[in-house]
C-alpha positions in Angstrom: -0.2 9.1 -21.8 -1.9 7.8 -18.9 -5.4 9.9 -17.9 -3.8 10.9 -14.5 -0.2 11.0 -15.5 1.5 14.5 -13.7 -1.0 14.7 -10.7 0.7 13.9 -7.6 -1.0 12.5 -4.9 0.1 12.6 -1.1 -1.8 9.3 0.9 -1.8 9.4 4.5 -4.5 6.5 4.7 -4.5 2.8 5.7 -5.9 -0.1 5.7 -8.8 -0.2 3.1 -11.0 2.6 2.7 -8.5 4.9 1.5 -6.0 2.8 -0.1 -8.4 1.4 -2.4 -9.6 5.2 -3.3 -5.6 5.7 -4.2 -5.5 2.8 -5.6 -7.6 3.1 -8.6 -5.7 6.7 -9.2 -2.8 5.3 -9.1 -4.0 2.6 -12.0 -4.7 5.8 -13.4 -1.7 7.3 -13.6 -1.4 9.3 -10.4 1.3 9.1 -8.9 0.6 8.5 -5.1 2.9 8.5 -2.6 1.9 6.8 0.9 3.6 8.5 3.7 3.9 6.3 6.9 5.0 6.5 9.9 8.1 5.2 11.2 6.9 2.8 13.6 4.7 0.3 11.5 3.4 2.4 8.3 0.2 0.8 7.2 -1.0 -1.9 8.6 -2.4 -3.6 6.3 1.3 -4.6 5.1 1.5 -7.0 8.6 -1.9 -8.6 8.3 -2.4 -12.2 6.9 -2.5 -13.6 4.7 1.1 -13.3 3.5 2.7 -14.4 0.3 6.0 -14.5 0.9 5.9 -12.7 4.5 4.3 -9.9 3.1 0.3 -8.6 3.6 -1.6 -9.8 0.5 -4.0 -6.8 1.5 -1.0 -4.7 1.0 0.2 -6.1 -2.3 -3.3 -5.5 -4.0 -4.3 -2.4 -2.3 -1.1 -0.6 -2.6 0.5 -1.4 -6.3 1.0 1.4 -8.2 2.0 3.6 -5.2 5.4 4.8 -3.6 6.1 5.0 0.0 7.9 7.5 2.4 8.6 6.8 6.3 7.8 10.5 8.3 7.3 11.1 11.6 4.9 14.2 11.2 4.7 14.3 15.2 8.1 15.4 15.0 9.1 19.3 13.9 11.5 18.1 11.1 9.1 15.6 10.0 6.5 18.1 9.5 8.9 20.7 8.2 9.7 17.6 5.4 6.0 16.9 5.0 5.4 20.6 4.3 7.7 20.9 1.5 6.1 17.7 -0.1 2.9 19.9 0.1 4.5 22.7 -1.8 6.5 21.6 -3.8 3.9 19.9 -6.8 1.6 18.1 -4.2 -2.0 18.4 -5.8 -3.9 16.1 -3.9 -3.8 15.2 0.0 -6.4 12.3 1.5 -6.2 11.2 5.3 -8.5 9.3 7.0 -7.5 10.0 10.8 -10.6 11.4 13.3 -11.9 14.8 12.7 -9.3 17.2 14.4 -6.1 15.1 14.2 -4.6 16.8 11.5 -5.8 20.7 12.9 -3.9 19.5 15.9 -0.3 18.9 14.1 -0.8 21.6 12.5 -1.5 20.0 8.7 -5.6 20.9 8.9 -6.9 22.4 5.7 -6.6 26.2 6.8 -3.1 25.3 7.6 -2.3 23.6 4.3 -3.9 25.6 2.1 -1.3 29.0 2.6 1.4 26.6 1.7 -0.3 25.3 -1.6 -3.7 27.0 -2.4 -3.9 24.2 -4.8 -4.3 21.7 -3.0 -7.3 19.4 -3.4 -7.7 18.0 0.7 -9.5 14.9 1.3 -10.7 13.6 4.7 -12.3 10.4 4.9 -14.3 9.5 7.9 -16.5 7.3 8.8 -19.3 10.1 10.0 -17.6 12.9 8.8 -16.1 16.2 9.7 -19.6 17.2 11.6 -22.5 16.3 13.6 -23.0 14.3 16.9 -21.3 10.8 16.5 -18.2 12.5 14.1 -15.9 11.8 17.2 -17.5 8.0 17.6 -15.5 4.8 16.4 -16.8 2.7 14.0 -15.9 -0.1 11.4 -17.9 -0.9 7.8 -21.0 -3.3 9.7 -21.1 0.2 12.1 -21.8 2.1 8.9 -24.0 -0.2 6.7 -25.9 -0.8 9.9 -26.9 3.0 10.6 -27.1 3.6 7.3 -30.0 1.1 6.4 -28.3 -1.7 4.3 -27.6 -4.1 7.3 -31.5 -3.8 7.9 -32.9 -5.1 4.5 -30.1 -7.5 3.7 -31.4 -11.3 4.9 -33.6 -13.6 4.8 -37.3 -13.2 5.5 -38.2 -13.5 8.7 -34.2 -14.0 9.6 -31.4 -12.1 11.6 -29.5 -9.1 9.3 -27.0 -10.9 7.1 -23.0 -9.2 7.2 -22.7 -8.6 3.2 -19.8 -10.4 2.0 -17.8 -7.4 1.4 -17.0 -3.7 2.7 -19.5 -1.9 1.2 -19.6 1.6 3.4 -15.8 1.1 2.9 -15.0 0.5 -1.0 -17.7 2.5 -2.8 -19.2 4.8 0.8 -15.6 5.4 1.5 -12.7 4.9 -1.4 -14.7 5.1 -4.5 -16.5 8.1 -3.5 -13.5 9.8 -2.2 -11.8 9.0 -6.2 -15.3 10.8 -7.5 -14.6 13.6 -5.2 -11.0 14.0 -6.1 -11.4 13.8 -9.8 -14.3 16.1 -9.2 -12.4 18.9 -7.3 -9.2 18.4 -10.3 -12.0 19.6 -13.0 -13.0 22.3 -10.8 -9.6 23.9 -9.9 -9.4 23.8 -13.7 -11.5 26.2 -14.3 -11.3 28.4 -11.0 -7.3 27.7 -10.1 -7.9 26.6 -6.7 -8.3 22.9 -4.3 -10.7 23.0 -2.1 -11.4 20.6 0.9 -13.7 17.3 0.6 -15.3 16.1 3.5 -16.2 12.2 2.6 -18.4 10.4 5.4 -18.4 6.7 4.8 -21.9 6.9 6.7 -23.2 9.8 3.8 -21.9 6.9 1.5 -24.0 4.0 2.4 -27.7 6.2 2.7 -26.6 7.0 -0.9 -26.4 3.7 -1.8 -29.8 2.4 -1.0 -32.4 4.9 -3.5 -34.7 1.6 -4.1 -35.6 1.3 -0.2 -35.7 5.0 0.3 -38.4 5.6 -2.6 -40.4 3.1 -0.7 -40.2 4.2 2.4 -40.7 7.9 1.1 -43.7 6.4 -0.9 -45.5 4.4 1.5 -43.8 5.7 5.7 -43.6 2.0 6.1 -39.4 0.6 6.6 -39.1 -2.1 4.2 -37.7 -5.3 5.7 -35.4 -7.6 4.6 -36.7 -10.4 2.2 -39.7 -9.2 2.0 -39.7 -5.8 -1.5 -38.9 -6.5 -5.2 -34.8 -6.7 -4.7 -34.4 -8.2 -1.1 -35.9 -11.7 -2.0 -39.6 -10.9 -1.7 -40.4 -12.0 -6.0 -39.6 -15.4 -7.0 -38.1 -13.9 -10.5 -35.5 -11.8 -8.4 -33.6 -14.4 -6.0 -31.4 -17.4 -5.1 -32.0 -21.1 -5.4 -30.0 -24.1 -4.7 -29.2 -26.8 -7.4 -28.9 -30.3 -7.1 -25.1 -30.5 -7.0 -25.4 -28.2 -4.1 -24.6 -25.0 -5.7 -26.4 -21.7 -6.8 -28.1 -19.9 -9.2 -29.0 -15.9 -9.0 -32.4 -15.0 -11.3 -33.1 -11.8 -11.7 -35.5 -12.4 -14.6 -37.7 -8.9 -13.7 -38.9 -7.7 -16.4 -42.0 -9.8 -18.4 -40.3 -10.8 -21.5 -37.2 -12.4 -18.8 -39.6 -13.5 -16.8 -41.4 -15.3 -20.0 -38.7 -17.3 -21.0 -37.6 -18.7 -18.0 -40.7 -19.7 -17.6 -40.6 -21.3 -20.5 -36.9 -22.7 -19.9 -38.3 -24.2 -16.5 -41.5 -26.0 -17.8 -43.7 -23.9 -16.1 -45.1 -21.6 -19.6 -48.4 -20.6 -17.4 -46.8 -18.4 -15.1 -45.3 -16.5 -17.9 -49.4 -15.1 -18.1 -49.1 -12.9 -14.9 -45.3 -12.1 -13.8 -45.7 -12.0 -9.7 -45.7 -8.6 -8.3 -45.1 -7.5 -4.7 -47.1 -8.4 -2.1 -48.6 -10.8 -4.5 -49.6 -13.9 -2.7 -48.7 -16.3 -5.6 -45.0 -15.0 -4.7 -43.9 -17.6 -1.7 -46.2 -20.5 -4.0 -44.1 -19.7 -6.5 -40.6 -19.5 -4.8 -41.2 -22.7 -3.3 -41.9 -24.6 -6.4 -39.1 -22.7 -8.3 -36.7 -24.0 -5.2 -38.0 -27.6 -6.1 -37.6 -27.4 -9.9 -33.8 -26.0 -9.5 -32.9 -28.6 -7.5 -33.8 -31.2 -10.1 -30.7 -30.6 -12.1 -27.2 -29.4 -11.4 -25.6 -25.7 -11.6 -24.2 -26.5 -14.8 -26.7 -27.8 -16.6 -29.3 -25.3 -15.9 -26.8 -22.8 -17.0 -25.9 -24.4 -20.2 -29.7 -24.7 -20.9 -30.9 -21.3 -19.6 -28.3 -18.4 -19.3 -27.9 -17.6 -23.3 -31.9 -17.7 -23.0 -32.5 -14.2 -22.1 -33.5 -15.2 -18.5 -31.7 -13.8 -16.3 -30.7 -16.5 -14.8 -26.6 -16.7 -14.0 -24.1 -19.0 -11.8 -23.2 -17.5 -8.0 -19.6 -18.1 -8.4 -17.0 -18.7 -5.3 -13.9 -16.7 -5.9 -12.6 -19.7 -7.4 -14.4 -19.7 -9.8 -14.7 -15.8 -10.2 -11.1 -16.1 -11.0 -11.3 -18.3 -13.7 -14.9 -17.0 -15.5 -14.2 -16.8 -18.9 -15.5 -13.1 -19.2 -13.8 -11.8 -16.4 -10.5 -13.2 -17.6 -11.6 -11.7 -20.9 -12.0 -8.0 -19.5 -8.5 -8.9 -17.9 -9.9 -8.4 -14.7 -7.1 -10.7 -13.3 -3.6 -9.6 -13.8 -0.4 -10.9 -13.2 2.6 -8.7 -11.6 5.9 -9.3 -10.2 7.1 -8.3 -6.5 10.8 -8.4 -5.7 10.0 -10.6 -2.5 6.5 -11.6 -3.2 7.2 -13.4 -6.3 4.6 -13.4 -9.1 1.1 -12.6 -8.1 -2.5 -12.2 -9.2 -4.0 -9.1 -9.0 -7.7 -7.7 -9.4 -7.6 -6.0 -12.8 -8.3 -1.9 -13.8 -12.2 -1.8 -13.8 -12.7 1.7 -15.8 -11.9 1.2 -19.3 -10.4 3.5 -21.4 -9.5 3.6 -25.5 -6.9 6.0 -25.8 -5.5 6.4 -22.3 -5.8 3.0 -20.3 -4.9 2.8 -17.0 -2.5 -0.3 -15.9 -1.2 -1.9 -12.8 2.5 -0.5 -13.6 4.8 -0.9 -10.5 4.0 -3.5 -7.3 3.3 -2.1 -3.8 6.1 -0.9 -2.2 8.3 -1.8 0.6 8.2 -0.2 3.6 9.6 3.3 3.0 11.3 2.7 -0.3 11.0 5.5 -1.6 12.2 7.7 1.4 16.1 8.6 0.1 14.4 8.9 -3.5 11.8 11.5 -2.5 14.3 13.4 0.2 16.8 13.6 -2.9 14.0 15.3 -4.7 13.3 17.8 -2.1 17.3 18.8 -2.1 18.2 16.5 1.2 21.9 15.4 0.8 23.1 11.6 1.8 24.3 12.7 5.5 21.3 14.9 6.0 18.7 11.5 5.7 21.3 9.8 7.8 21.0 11.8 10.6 17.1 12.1 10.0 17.3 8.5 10.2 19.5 8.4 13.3 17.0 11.1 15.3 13.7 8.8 14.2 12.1 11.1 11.7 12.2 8.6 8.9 12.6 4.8 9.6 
């Protein structure tokens, strides 16, 4: 039994925010169905990389799904798309612009008299409301209104692009997954969906409580490495080793903070740990920078990581993929694709003891699972031909 075996999920989303949502249901046990449209489905399956000719995006983002080709722009396709809806669909997620889906005709209001079920998620990147809900807009759009883009950087330095999608994978997909599985417990215990409204924007102000409770303390905007978890402490930071390499130390607390002390041959600071806006702090982080680049990334490691400092390797994804804990939490999988060949794949992150999830079936082709589904809804073989031949389904 798999913790989301039975619910049925209907994905019109592409690309990343939304796929990855879907995704980790579907390690879950949904079953999630990605309906595409004729012409080019999602596009993620055409971007490269490729392994094989096919998207690598795709083939991580999309496992554990099926897929349909529909023209919902055309009656029949809609008609088609409708019956999906009734017939067992509990959860719909689209990520097109606020009134797309009123305008075919699949909005909420619409939706809902077909299935009062149904759980409907729309995932924007402002949201179903306000003044910039109609205005286009990509993750650095989001993190940058939002307040992360501002504190992330150097001192003194120009705002630094994080090195992944934040406002996008937890803003966007993760917090959509919350407010799915959220809306299932409720319709437990009421018997109806209701309609979510995830802004990727609403996402990333979530995200950054540290900065807000200084700014809400003090009126003043903190800037980036400058405050206790943006690079202003020397015990909370990044230094260079001698091989060229990094080390993260987030020794914070005092006893941390005593022992790498300690580790580094420095025992006297241990006696006051730097605070902010201390002016030992830039002293300090200079002769810290000097001590780590006596010795290598490995040896400081072997000597100080098991210490109870704080003190840990910045990995490339090379060596992410390879870290002896990760592997251990089998955060790397291995699956087989019919054209792909075998593949690595970033593992199920939500551990479970009696229902684990599992990356079960690769992502699928483009519409492979058209006939099956069509079948399902009581389409005979010559009916999908000739919804084939008129361009409904690819």
């Amino acid at each position: 039994m798999r913790p989301l075996e039975g619910i049925k999920i209907l994905d019109l989303t592409r690309l990343l925010p939304g796929p990855y949502g879907t995704m980790l249901l579907g390690d879950l046990g949904a079953e999630v169905i990605k309906v595409e449209e004729p012409e080019q489905g999602d596009y993620a399956r055409w971007y490269p990389p490729h392994i094989n000719g096919i998207g690598s995006r795709h083939l991580l983002l999309n496992r554990n799904k099926k897929s349909i080709t529909l023209n919902l722009k055309m009656a029949e396709g809609k008609a088609i798309f409708l019956k999906m809806v009734e017939n067992g669909a509990d959860v719909l997620i689209e990520q097109f612009r606020p009134g797309v889906m009123d305008r075919l005709g699949l909005g909420y209001k619409d939706l809902e008299k077909v299935n009062p079920r149904l759980i409907y998620c729309s995932l924007t990147g402002f949201g179903q409301d306000g003044p910039n809900k109609d205005v286009a807009g990509h993750d650095i759009n989001y993190i940058g209104i939002g307040g992360i883009l501002g504190v992330t950087g150097l001192k003194g330095g120009s705002p630094v692009i994080p090195g992944t999608q934040i406002a996008d994978l937890i803003g966007g997909g993760l917090y959509a997954a919350i407010g799915i599985l959220t809306a299932l417990l409720a319709r437990q215990k009421t018997g109806r969906g209701q309609f979510i409204d995830i802004s990727m924007l609403d996402g990333v102000v979530s995200l950054i409580p540290d900065q807000a409770a200084l700014f809400f303390a003090e009126g003043t905007s903190p800037r980036a490495g400058e405050r206790r978890l943006t690079g202003g402490l020397p015990q909370y930071n990044v230094y260079q080793t001698k091989d060229g390499k990094y080390l993260a130390v987030g020794a914070l607390e005092d006893k941390f903070w005593a022992s790498l002390c300690r580790g580094i041959g420095k025992p006297e600071w241990a006696e006051k740990i730097p605070k902010e806006k201390d002016g030992r702090c830039e002293e300090i982080k200079e002769e810290m920078a000097q001590i780590f680049l006596s010795r290598t990334q490995k040896e400081w490691i072997d000597l100080l990581m098991r210490e109870d400092t704080c003190l840990t390797a910045v990995n490339s994804l090379a060596e992410v993929f390879v870290d002896p804990q990760i592997l251990h939490r089998k955060m790397v999988v291995e699956t087989t694709h019919p054209k792909a060949g075998r593949i690595r794949q970033i593992g199920v992150p939500i551990k479970f003891s009696e229902t684990p999830g599992e990356v079960r079936t690769p992502a699928p082709e483009f519409g492979e699972h058209t006939e099956e589904i069509l079948r399902g809804l009581g389409y005979t073989e010559e009916g999908i031909g000739r919804l084939r031949k008129e361009g409904v389904i690819r």
